[in-house]
N, C-alpha and C positions, 0 to 999 in steps of 0.2 A: 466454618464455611467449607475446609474440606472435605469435609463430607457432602456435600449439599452437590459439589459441582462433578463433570465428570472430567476423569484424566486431561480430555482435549483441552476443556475449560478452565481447568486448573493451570495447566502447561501457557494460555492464553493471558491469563489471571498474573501469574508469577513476572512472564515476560515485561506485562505493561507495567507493574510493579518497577521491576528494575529498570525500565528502559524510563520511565520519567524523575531514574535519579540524576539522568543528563543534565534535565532542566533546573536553572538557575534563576534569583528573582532577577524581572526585570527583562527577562526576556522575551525575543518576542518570535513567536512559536507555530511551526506548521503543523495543525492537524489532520493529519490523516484519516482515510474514510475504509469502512468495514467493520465487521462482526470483532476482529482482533484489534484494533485500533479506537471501536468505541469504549474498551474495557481501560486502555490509555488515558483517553478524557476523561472516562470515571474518576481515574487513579489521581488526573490533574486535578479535578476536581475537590479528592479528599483533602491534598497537599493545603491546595488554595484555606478550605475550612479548618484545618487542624494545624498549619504553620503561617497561616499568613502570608503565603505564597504570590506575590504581585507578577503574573503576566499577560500577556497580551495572546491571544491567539490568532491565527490566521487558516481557517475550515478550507478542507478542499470538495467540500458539497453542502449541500441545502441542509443535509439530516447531521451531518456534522456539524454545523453551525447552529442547527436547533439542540445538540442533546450539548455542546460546551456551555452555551446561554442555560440550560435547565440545571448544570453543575457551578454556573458562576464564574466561567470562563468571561472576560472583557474579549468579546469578537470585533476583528478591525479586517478588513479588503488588503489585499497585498499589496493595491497600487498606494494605500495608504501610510502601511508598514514599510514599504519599497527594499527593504531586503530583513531577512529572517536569521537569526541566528543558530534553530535548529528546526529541523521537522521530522516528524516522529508519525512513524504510518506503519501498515502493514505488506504482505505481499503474497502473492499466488505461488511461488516457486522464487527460489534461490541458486545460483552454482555458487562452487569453489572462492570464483572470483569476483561473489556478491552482486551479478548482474542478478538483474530481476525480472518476470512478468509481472506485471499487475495491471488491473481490471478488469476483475473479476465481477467488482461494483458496480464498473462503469463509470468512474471519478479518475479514470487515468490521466485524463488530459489536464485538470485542473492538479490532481496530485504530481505530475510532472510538473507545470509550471512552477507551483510550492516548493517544488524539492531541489529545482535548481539555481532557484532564488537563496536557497539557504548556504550557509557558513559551511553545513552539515545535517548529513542524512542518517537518523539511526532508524533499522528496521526494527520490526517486534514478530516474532514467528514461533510455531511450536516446531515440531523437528520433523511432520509429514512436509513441511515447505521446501526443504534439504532434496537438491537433485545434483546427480552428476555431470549431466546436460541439461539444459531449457527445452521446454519445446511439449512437456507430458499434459504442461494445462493449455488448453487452447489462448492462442497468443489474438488478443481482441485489436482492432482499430477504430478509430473512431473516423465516421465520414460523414459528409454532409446530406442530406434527404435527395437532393436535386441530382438525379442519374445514379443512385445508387447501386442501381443494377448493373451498368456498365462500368462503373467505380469497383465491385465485385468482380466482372468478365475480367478487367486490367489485372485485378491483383493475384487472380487463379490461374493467366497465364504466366505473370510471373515468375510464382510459384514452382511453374516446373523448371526453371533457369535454376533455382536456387539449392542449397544443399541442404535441404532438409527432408522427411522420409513423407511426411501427410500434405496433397493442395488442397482439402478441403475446407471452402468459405461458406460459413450461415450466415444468415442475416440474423442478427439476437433479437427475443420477442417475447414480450412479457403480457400476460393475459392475452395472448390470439393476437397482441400488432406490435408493430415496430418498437424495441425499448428505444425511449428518449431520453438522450442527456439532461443532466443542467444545463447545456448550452443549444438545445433543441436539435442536435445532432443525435444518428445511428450509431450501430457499433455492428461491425462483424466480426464471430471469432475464427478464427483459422486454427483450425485443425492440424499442426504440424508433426507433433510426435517426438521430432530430433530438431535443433536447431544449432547446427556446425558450424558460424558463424553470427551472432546474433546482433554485432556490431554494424557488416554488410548489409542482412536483412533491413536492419530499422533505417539506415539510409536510405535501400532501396526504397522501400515502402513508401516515405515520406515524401518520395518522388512521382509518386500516384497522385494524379489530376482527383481532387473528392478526398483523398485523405489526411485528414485535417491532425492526425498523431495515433504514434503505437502506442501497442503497452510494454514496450522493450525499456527496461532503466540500465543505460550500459556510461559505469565508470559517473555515479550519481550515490547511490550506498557506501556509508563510511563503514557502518560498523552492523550488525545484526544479533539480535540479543533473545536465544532459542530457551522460550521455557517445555519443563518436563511435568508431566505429571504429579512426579513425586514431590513437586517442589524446587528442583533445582533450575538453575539456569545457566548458559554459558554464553559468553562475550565473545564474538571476535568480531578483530578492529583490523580490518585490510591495511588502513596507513600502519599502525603499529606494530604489524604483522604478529599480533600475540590472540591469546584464545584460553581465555579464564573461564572457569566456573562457580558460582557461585550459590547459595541458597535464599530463597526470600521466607523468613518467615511471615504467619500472619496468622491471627484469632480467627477464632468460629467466628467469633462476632462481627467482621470484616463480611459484609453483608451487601455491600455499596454495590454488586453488580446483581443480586438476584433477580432483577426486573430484564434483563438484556436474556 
């Protein structure tokens, strides 16, 4: 298969490899939503068919919840699971100190909820996600339809109070109108650039009348597990404060994501 995939994919492939050797039978498990995260439920997927693997998952989107059911995943609601042992997702950018952007999908708000529900948060990432500051991928919010324009006006003056280099707010739009959540909510991304405080910002934010959550994860990531191309991957565990590397191997014939 490595041949088949390209470096990005490989590096995507390896991570979700090692990042579902967290998972334990019996658990019951936040799935994360994205392009690097569905290659995750794949990998849960194969575990389930070739060990035996009994868990429970808990999808933080509609397409999440359809591709874990099409791999054999048992999907349950979180209010039903009522807390999680780990959740396992992807992310737009990474610092040092394992905060994150994410929503880039548009599953932020449900993937926050997941993620603080849980014991524990492991990322999965290739190494373009690696920043020394936050702020290069536009940092999205999710807000509700009714006044959104003025929900936008609120948040771009804010902006210039804040310590960061970009105010630039879109409204996100998918075929020519407004992208819709799962929760029939907007998203606008901000345009930041630098994010000198990313702690403050998401407080502020969430004090905007219409903004119903960031895509800031500050002090929510335990650990983040960056595959490489070439096969390798490395661990680092903030609580543990350690940073291993390892290799995954795997057969041509490990074929389970050519469809994605």
């Amino acid at each position: 298969m490595s041949g088949e995939l390209s470096p990005i994919d490989t590096a995507k492939f390896v991570a979700a490899k090692r990042a579902v050797q967290y998972v334990e039978d019996g658990m019951k498990v936040g799935l994360g939503t994205g392009s690097t995260a569905a290659w995750m439920v794949r990998c849960l997927g194969e575990r389930i068919r070739t060990e035996g693997l009994k868990i429970t998952g808990v999808p933080t989107s509609t397409r999440t919840a359809d591709l874990a059911r099409q791999v054999g995943i048992e999907v349950t609601t979180l209010d039903d699971a009522k807390w999680l042992d780990l959740t396992i997702d992807g992310t737009d950018e990474y610092d040092p100190d394992l905060c994150l952007i994410k929503g880039g999908g548009g599953a932020h708000l449900q993937e926050k909820i997941v993620a603080t529900a849980s014991d524990r948060m492991v990322v999965i990432a290739d190494p373009t996600k690696a920043v020394d500051m936050l702020g290069a991928f536009p940092l999205p919010i999710e807000v509700i339809p009714f006044g959104v324009n003025a929900t936008k006006g609120l948040v771009e003056e804010l902006l210039t109070a804040m310590d960061v280099l970009g105010t630039e707010a879109v409204l996100r739009e998918k075929g020519g109108e407004p992208f819709v959540t799962d929760e029939g909510n907007q998203i606008i991304d901000l345009h930041l650039k630098r994010i000198d405080d990313p702690r403050k910002l998401s407080m502020v934010l969430n004090q905007v009348p219409g903004v119903v959550e960031n895509g800031l994860f500050i002090d929510i990531c335990d650990a983040v597990v960056i595959g490489h191309g070439d096969g390798r991957v490395e661990v680092i565990d903030i609580n543990e404060g350690t940073h291993e590397e390892d290799r995954i191997a795997f057969a041509d014939s490990d074929n389970i994501f050519a469809d994605i």
